[in-house]
N, C-alpha and C positions, 0 to 999 in steps of 0.2 A: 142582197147586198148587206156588208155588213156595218154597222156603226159603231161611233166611236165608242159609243157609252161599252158598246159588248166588249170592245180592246182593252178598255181600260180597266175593266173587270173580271176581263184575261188575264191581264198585269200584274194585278191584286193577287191573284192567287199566286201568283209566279212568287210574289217579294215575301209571301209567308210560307213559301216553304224555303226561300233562304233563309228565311228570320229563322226558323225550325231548327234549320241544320246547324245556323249560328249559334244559337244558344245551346246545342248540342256540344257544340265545341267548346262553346265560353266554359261551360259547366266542365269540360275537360279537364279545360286551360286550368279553373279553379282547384280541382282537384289535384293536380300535380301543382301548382302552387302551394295553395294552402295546407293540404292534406301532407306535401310532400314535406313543405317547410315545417311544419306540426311535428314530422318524424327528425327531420334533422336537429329543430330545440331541445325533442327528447334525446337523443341520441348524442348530440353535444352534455347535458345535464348527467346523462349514465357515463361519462367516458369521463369527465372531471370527476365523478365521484369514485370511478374502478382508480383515477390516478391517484388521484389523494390518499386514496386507503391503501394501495400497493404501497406507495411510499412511506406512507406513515407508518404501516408493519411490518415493510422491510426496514427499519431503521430497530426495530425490536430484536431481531434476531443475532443470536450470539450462541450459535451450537450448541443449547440447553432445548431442555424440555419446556420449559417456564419462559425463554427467548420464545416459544413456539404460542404456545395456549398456557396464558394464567389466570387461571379463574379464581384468584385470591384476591388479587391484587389489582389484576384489572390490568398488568402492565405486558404484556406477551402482545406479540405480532398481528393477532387472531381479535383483541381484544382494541387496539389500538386501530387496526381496520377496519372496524366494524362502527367503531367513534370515529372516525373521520367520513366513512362511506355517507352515513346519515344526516353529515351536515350540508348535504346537496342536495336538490333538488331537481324532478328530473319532467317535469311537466307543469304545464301551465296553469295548473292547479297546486303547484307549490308541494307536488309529492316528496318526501324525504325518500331517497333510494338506503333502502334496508336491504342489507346483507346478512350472513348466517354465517358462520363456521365452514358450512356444505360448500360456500362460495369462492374460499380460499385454499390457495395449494402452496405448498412448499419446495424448495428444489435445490440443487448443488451445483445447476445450472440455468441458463432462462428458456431453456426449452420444453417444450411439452412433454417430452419421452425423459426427462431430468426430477417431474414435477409430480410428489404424492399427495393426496390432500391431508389440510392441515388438522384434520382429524384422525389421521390414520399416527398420529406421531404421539409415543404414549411413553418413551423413555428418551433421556440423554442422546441414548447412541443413535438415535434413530431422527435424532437431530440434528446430531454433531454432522457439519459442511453444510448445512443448508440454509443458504443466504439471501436465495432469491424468492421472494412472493407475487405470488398472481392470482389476482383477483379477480372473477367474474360475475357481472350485477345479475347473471341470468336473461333470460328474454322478458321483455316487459310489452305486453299488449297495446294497440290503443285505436278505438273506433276510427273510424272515418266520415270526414261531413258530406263533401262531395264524391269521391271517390265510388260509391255504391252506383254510380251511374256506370262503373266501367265493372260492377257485379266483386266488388272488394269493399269487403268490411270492417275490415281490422287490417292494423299493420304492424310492426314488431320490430324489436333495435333493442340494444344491449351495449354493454360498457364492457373492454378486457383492459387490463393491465398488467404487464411484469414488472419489478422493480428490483433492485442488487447493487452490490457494489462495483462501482466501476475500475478504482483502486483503488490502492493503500499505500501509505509512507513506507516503503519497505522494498530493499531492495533485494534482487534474485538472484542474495547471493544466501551460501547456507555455511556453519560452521560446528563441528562438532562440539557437542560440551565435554568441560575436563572434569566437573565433577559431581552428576548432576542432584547429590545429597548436601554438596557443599553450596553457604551462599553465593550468589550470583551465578551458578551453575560453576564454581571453582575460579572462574576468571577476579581477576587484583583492578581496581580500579589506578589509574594511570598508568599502567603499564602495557607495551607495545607487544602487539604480539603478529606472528607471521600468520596470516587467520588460513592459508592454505596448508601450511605447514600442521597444523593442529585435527588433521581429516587423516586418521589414518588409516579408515576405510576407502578412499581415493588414491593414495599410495601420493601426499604432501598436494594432489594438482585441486582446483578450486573447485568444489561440488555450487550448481546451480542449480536452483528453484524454476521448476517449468512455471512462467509468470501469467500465464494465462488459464490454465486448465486447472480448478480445485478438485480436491480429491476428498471424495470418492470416485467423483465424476472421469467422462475418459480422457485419454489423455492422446494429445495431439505430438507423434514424434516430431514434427515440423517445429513446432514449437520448443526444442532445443535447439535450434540452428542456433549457428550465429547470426545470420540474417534479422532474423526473429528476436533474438534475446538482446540486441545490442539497443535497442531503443527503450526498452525495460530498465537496465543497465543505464544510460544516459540519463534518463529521470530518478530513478531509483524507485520505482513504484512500480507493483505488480497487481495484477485483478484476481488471485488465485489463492490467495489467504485472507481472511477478514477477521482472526482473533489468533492469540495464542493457545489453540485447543488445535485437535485434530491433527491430518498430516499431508506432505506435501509430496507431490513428482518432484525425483531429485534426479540429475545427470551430471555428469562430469566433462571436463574435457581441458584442453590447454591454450583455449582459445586466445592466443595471442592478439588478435584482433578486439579483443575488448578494452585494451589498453586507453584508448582515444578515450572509447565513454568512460571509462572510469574516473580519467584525470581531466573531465572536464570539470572537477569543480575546481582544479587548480589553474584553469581557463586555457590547457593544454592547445596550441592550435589545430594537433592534428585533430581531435577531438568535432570538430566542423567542418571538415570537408574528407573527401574522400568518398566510400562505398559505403561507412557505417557511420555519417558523421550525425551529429547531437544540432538539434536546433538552441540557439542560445537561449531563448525565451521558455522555454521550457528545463533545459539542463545549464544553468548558468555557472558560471565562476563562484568560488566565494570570496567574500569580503576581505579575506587574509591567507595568501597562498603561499605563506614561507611553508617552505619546507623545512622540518625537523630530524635533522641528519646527526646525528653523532656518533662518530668511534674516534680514539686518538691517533691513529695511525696517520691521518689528516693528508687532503693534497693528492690522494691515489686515483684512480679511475676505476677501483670495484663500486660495486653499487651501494656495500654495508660502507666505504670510506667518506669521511664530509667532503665537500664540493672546498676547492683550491680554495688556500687563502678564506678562510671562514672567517666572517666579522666577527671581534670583538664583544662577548654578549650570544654567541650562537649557545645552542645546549653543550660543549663541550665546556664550555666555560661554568654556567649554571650550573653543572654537576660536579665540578672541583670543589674539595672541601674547605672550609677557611682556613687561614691559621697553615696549611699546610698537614694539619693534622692527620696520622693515618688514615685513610677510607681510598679502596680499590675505585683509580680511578678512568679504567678504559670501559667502556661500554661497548656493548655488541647494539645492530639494531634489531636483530630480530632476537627472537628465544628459542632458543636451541634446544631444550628439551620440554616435550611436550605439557610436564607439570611444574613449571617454575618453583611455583610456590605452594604449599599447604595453607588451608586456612582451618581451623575448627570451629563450631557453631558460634563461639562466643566473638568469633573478627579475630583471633588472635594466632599468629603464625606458628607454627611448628618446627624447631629449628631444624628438626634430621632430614628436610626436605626443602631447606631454606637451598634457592640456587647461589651462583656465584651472581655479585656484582655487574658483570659483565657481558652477563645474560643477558641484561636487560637493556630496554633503549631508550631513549631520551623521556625520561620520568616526569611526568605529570605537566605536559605541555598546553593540554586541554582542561583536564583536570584534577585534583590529587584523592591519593587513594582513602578511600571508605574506614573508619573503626567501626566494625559493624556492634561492638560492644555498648558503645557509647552512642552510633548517631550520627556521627558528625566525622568531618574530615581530617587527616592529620593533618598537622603541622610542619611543619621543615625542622625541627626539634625533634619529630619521630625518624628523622633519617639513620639515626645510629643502629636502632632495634628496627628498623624494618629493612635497610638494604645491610646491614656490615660496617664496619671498622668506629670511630669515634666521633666523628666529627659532623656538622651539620652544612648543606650546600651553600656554596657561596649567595649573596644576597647583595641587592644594594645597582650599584653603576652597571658594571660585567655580571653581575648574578642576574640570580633569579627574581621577575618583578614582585609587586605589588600584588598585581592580581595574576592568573595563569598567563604565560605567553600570546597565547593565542590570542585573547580580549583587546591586547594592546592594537590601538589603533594609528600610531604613527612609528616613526625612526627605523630604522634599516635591521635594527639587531632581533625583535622579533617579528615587526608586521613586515607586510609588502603587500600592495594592493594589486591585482588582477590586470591585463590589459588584454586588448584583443576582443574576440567576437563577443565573449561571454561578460566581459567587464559592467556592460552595460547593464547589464542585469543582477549582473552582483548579487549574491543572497547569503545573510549568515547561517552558518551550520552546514552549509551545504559539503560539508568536507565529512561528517556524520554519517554514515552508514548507519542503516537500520538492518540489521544482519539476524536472520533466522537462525536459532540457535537448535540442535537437532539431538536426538538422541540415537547414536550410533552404535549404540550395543544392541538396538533391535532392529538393525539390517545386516548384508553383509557386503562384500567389496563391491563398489562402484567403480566400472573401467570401460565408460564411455557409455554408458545404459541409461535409454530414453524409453520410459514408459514401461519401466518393467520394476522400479524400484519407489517405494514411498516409506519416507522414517517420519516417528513423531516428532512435532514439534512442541519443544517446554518451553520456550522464553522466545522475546527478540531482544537481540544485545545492540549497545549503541556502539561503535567504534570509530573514534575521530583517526582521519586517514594523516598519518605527522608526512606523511611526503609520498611519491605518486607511485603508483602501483606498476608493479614491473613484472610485468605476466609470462611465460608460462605459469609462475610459482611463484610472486611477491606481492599479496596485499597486504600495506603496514597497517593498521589498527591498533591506536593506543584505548582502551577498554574505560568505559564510560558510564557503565551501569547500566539494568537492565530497564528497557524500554514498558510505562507503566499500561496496563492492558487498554486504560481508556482514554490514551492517545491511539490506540490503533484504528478506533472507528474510522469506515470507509468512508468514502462521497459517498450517498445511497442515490441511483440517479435511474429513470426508466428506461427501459429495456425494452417495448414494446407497448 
């Protein structure tokens, strides 16, 4: 018979081989806790240090060799991510994550098949388009406390990062230059010009910038659509250029449908609804959406005629000369011939190419033209020797203000404020194009071709829009001088 005592010492053993198995498991439990948490610390520590150093020398690169790796100065992409990688740490011992050159890639795009490393790049050209960096801290080891109960000794985690630009102030439009040994590529400052009209590789229709795909890199025909392009076009920012070097996917086309976004900064309605409409918040109105119309013909229904009954103070007025005194006084609004004017090195015109008067369209609304001799702006005293006849623009009540037109912020004759969807956002300058300026003697006709055509680009031009773009073939741009290269920095933002 048996006793108690024998049960109970039956029992015992029963409760230490669960206690056995428990602490089998506890020590599991621990292992994936601790050991796991242990790799997530490090693995958090290496991914803050791949971000910081992608960004940091992606914000270096600018199509140079020395954008790339400069070991002078210490200021290149390679160099700049190597000093930010190391101010991180990536284990509980306060390791610094140390990077190498070996660890960085360069690319034209953010993808891996885009991406050469940043040692392999020994010249300009082999830099030039490549904007994106990505940065790999390597695999980084690290024992295990518990975990060796499950016959694992070590475990491993690493940091990647891409970084690039997202976009640019610049819109996907493109313009050929008129003269690209003359200052400002040839283009007058305050003067209007039809910027589709000046593509005579397009045969006058508007060449666009594929806004997404840089080049070298490939290029996506979709991304001519209009689908595609009209949201680009709405903000006026493209992802696909991040300096004035290198060159761009150009196509053409008569997209009538970009009309909306165009003139949303004139707070257009159609511009917000529809199939291609612009969010306000993003494509707003600007702050002063008179339009700048002038020929004398006044009162008609063509598009080059001012709108009925023009107030008092419109540019037809500003443009009459005082006194009566001779000076041609109808203006055209666009420029009919594609070199208006000659400039030579010194700013100074050339007369045997001087146009007519009436060429030209509402003069210096935005802002007045450059001496590039001197510096500084003319006067309204230089109207005799720069447009013809004797006389200087009317001034004063009905003239020309104080400051450009445009500035003025109240009364009917030059401002007019926005209303509608985009009013609320209101932004100035938003009437500014940032227009890729191209050189067209080294491509040849574009007649609807996506992805088969790229021309260099030498500048970006600024062009204040004097009144709303009438597409197939009408964007007005009074010219504004060339946009300075270090306004063009992108957002640099991750990418992965």
């Amino acid at each position: 018979m048996k006793t108690g005592a024998s049960l109970k010492n039956r029992q015992g053993g029963a409760v230490a081989v669960m206690v056995g198995i428990s602490m089998v498991l506890l020590v599991g439990f621990l292992a994936m806790v601790i050991d796991l948490g242990h790799l997530y610390v490090a693995k958090a520590g290496l991914q803050n240090a791949a971000d910081a150093a992608a960004l940091s020398g992606a914000k270096q690169l600018n199509g140079t060799l020395l954008g790339v790796n400069d070991t002078t100065t210490n200021n290149g992409a390679v160099q700049w991510a190597i000093a930010a990688a190391v101010k991180n740490n990536y284990d509980f011992s306060a390791k610094p994550v140390d990077i190498t050159i070996a660890d960085i890639w360069v690319g034209n795009c953010p993808d891996d098949g885009c991406m050469v490393p940043a040692s392999s790049i020994t010249t300009d050209d082999a830099a030039a388009g490549r904007t994106f960096l990505k940065v790999h801290t390597r695999n980084r080891d690290f024992g295990t406390w518990f975990a060796p109960i499950w016959n694992i000794f070590t475990t491993s985690t690493y940091g990647m990062a891409v970084a690039g630009p997202l976009s640019i102030d610049v819109s996907p439009v493109a313009v050929c230059v008129i003269d690209k040994n003359a200052p400002e590529m040839g283009f007058l400052r305050g003067v209007t010009y039809n910027l589709p009209s000046l593509n005579p590789i397009s045969n006058g229709d508007p060449i666009w910038i594929n806004p997404a795909d840089p080049y070298p890199g490939p290029c996506d025909a979709n991304h001519g659509s209009t689908d595609f392009l009209a949201p680009f076009v709405c903000t006026g920012r493209i992802s696909s250029l991040t300096s004035v070097t290198g060159e761009v996917w150009v196509n053409t086309g008569k997209q009538s449908a970009m009309n909306g976004p165009m003139n949303s900064r004139f707070g257009d309605p159609t511009a917000y609804t529809g199939g291609h409409a612009c969010d306000p918040a993003t494509a707003p109105a600007d702050i002063n959406v008179k339009e700048y119309i002038c020929t004398r013909t006044g009162g008609g229904s063509s598009p080059d005629d001012c709108k009925n009954n023009p107030p008092a103070g419109s540019p037809q007025d500003w443009m009459e000369p005082q006194s009566g005194i001779a000076m041609p006084s109808q203006q055209g609004i666009t420029i009919t011939n594609r070199v208006p004017i000659d400039k030579t090195v010194s700013g100074v015109r050339t007369a045997s190419t001087a146009a007519n008067f009436s060429d030209y369209g509402a003069l210096w609304s935005y802002s007045r033209e450059k001496n590039f001799s001197t510096g500084e702006d003319y006067t309204l005293d230089d109207w005799p020797t720069l447009y013809g006849g004797s006389a200087v623009p009317s001034s004063g009540v009905y003239g020309y203000p104080s400051g450009v037109p445009y500035t003025q912020t109240s009364g009917s004759i030059y401002f007019d404020p926005p209303t509608g969807a985009g009013a609320a956002f209101a932004t100035a300058n938003r009437r500014v194009l940032n227009v890729v300026l191209i050189d067209c003697e080294a491509g040849s006709s574009i007649t609807g071709a996506t992805c088969n055509v790229h021309l260099p680009v030498l500048a970006v031009g600024q062009y204040f829009m004097q009144r709303q773009s009438n597409l197939p073939n009408q964007i007005f741009g009074e010219f504004a001088g060339l946009l300075p290269s270090a306004q063009l920095k992108p957002k640099i933002v991750l990418m992965k």
